[in-house]
C-alpha positions as CSV (number, residue, x, y, z in Angstrom):
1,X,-60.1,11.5,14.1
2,X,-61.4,9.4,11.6
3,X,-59.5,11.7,8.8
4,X,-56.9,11.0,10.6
5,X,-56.8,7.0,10.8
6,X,-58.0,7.1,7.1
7,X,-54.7,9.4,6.2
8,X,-52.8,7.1,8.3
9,X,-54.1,3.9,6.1
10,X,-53.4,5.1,2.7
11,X,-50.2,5.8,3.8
12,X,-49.5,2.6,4.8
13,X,-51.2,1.1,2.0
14,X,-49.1,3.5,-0.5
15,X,-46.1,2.4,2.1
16,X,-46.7,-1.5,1.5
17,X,-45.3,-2.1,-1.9
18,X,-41.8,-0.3,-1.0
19,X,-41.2,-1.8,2.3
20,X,-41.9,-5.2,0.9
21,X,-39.1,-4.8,-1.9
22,X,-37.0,-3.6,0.8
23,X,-37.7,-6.6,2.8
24,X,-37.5,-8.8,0.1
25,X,-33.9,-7.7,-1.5
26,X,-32.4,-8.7,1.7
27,X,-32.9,-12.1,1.1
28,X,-30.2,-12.1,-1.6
29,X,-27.3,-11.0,1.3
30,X,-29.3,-13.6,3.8
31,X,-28.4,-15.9,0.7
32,X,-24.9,-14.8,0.5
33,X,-24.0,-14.9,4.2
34,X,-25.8,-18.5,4.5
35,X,-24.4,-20.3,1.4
36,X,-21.1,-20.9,2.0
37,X,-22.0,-22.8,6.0
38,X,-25.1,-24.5,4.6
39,X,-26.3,-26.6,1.7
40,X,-29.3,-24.9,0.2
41,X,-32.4,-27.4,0.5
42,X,-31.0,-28.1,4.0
43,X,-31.3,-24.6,5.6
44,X,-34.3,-24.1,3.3
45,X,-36.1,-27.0,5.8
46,X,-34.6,-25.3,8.4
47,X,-36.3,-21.7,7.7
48,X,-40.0,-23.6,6.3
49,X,-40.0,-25.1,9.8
50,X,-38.8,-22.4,11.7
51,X,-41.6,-20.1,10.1
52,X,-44.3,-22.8,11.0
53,X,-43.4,-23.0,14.7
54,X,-43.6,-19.0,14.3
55,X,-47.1,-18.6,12.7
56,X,-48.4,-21.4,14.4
57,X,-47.6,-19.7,17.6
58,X,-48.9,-16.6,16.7
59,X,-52.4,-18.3,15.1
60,X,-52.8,-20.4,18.7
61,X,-52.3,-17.0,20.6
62,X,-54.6,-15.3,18.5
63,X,-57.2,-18.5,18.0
64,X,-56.8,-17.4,14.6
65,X,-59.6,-18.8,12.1
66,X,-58.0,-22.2,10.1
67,X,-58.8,-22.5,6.2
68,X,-61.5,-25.4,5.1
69,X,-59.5,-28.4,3.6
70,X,-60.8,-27.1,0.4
71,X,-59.3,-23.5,1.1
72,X,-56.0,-25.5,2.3
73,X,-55.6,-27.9,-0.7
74,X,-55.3,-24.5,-2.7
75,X,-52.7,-22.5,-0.4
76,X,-50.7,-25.8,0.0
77,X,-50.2,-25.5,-3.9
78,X,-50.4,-21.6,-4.2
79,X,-46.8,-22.2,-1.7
80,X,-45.4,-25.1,-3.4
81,X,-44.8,-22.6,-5.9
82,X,-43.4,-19.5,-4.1
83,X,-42.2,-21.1,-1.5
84,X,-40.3,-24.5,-2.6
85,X,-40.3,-24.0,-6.3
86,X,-38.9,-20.4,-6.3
87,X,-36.5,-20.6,-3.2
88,X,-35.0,-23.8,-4.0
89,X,-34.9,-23.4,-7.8
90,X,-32.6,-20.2,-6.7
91,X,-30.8,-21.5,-4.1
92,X,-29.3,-24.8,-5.6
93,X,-28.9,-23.2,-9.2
94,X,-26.9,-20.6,-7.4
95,X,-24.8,-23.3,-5.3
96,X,-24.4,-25.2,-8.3
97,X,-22.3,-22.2,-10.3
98,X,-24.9,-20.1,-11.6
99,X,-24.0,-16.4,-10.9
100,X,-26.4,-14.8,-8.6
101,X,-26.6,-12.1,-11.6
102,X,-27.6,-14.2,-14.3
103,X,-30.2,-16.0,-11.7
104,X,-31.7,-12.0,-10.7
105,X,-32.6,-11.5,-14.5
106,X,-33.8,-14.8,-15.3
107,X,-36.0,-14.8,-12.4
108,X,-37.1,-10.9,-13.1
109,X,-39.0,-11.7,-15.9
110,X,-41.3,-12.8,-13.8
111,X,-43.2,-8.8,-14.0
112,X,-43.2,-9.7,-17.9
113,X,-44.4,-13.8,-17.9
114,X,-47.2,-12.2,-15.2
115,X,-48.3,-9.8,-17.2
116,X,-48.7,-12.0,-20.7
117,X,-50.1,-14.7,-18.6
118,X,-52.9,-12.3,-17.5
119,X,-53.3,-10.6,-21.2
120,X,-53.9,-14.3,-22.7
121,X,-56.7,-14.3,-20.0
122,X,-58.7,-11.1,-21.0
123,X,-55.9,-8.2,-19.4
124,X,-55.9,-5.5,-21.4
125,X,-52.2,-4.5,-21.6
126,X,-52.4,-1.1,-22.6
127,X,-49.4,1.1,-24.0
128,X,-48.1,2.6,-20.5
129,X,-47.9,-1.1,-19.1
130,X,-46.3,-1.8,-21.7
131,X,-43.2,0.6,-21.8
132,X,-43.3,0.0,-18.0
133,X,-42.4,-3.9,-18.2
134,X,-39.9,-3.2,-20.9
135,X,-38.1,-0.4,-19.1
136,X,-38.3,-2.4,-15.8
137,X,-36.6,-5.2,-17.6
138,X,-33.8,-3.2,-18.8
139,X,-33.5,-1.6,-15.8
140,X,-32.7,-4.8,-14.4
141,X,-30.1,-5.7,-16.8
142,X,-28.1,-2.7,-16.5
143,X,-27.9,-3.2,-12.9
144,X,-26.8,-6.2,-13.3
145,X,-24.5,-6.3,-16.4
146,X,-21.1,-5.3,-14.8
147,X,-21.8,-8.5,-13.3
148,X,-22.8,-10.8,-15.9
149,X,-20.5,-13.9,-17.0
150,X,-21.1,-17.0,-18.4
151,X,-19.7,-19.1,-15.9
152,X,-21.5,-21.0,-14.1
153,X,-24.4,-21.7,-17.1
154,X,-25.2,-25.0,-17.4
155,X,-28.3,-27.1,-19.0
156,X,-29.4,-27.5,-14.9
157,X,-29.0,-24.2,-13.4
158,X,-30.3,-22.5,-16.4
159,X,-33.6,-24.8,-15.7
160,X,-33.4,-24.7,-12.2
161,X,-33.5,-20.4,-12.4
162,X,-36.0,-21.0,-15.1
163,X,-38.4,-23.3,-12.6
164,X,-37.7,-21.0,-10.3
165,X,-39.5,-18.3,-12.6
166,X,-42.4,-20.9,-13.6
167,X,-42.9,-21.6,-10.0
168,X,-43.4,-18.4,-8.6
169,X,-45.5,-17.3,-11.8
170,X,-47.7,-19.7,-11.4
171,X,-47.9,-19.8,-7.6
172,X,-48.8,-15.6,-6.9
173,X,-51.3,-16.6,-10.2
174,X,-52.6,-19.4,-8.1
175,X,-53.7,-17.7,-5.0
176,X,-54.6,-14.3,-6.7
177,X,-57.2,-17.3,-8.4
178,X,-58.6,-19.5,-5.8
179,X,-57.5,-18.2,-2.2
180,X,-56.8,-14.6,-2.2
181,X,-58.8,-14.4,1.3
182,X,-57.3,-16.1,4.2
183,X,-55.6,-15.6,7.6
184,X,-51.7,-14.8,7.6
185,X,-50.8,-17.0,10.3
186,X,-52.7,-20.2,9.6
187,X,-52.4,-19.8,5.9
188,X,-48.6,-19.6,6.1
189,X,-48.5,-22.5,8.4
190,X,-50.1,-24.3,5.9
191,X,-48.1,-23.6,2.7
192,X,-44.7,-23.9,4.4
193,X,-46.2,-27.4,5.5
194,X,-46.1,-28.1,2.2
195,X,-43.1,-26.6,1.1
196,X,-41.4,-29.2,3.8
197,X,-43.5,-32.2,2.5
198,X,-41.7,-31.5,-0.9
199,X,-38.3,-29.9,0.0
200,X,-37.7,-32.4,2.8
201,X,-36.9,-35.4,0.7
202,X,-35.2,-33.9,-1.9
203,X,-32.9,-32.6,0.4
204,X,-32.3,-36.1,2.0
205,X,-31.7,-37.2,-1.2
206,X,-29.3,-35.2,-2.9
207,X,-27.4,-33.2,0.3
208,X,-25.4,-34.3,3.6
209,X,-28.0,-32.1,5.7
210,X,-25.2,-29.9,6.5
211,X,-25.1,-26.6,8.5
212,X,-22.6,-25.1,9.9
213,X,-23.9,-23.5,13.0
214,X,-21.8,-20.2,12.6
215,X,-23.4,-16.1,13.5
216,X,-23.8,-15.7,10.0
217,X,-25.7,-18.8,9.2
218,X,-27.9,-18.3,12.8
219,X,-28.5,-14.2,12.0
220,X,-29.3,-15.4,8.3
221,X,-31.7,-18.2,9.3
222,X,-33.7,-15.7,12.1
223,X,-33.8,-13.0,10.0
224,X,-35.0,-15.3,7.2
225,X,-37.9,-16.5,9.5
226,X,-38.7,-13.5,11.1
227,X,-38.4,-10.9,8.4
228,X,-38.3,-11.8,5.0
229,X,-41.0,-14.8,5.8
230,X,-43.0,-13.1,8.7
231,X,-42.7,-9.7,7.0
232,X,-42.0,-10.0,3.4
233,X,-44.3,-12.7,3.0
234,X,-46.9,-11.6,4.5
235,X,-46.9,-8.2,2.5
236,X,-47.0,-10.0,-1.0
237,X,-49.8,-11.5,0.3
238,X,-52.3,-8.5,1.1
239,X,-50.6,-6.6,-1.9
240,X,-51.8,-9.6,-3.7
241,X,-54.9,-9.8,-2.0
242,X,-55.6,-5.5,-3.3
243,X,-53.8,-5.4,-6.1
244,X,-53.8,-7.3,-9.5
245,X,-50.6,-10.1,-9.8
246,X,-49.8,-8.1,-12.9
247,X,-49.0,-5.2,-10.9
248,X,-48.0,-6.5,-7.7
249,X,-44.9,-8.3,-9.3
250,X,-43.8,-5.3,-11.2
251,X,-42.2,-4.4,-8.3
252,X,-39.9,-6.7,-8.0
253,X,-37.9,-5.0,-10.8
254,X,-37.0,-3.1,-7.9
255,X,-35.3,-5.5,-6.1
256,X,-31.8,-6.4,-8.1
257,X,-31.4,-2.1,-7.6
258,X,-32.4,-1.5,-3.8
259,X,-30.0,-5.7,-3.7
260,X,-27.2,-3.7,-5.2
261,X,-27.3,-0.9,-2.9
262,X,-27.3,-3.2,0.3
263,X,-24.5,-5.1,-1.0
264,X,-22.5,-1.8,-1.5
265,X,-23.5,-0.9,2.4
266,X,-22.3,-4.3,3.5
267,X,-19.5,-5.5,1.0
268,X,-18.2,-2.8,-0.4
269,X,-19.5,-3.8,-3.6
270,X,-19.7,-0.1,-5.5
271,X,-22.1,0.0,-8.2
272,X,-20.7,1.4,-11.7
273,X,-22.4,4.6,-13.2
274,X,-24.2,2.0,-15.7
275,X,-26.1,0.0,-12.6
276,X,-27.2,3.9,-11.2
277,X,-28.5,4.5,-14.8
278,X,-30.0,0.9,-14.5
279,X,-31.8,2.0,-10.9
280,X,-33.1,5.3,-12.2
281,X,-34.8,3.5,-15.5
282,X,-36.0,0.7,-13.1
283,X,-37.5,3.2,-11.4
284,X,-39.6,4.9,-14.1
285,X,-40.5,1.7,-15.6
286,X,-41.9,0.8,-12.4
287,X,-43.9,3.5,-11.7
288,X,-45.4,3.5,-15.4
289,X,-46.2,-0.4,-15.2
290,X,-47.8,-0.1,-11.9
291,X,-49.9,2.5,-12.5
292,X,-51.5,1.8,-15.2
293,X,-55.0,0.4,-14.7
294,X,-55.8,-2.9,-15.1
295,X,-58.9,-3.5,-17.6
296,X,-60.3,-6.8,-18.7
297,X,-60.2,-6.1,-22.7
298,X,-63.5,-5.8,-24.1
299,X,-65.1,-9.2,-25.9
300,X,-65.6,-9.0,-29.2
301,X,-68.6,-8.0,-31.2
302,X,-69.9,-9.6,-34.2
């Protein structure tokens, strides 16, 4: 029996990382099917508070154990940055003209910023990781090229898809840092608290708070809060919690690929023979980046 339940772990374990970039590309058609019945920062409000009545739900049923206000300070910032900084940097710079293509490989360097971020602080990169994070990347671009325009790119959305990057960078770096140990529940209730405090205002600032109540906009928002928040959120977190950032965030290479395929179940969109080719070397790279161990490089003698 207890072969058994440890089989059953690694597999989910092994499982993890793929259902989460499942999860996770579906946030793109959530994006699509929302956008045109809702201004971004508005429904954004919407899903951060519709994912703290959730988790706050589930942490009172539970009596789930709250962080200390030290612990909290740190997950409010750690989701400033993946929550409000990456969402609404790729929300508004795609309702402002920027091509959702141009936005996925701006924001998929992410695997690559990561991974020099952590090599500047003692990482060793090694030659397979390497090879990985540049064949990830041009995976990505081949997926996405039939695609690519320069309409759309402006001074603003070309920072706001570039913030977007920064934020989320710095936000999976954050927590991985200072508060890679906490509950789910009360830990989400606290960074999407935080993502409202800044997204909020911003949003009565610069937007009508419209929302056009429609199926798509209602399916979009509870599959939002449910799934990509109480699902693909939570799985970034324990991959992040096992894993090194470096590696978890190669995976999201995967994303613009398994994106492309939904799109072509659901639209219609058929993916030229370049994007396949794209898939398959997004693939390798993937596997070759996020295999390869992570070392701190050894200090220097003298």
């Amino acid at each position: 029996m207890a072969a058994t339940n440890l089989a059953a772990t690694n597999l989910a374990v092994r499982a993890t990382p793929f259902l989460f970039v499942l999860i996770w590309s579906s946030g793109f058609v959530v994006a699509r099917l929302a956008a045109p019945h809702a201004e971004p920062l508005t429904f954004l409000v919407v899903r951060y508070t519709g994912v703290v009545v959730l988790m706050l739900v589930l942490a009172l049923v539970a009596r789930a154990a709250w962080p200390s206000w030290r612990q909290a300070g740190h997950l409010a910032v750690a989701g400033i940055g993946i929550q409000a900084g990456y969402l609404g940097g790729v929300w508004v710079a795609v309702a402002q003209g920027m091509p959702s293509s141009v936005t996925a490989l701006v924001v998929n360097l992410q695997p690559v910023l990561t991974a020099l971020v952590g090599w500047a602080a003692g990482e060793r990169m090694g030659p397979r990781r390497a090879a990985g994070l540049v064949l990830g990347f041009l995976g990505v671009t081949l997926v996405v090229a039939g695609k690519l325009t320069t309409s759309g790119i402006t001074a603003p959305t070309l920072a706001l898809s570039g913030g977007a990057l920064l934020a989320i960078t710095f936000g999976t770096l954050y927590q991985k840092r200072f508060c890679p140990e906490f509950d789910l529940r009360t830990g989400q209730v606290v960074q999407f608290v935080a993502s409202i405090v800044v997204t909020a205002p911003l949003a009565l600032a610069v937007e009508d708070l419209r929302i056009d109540w429609t199926p798509a906009v209602v399916g979009a928002l509870a599959w939002s809060v449910v799934v990509l928040t109480g699902g693909g959120i939570s799985l970034l977190f324990l991959m992040l919690r096992r894993g090194a950032a470096s590696q978890v965030t190669t995976y999201f290479y995967l994303v613009p690929a398994i994106t492309a395929v939904m799109a072509f179940l659901m639209f219609g969109e058929r993916p030229g023979w370049v994007a396949v080719a794209g898939m398959a070397v997004t693939v390798v790279g993937v596997a070759l980046a996020a295999r390869a161990p992570v070392q701190a490089r050894a200090a220097p003698t003298g």
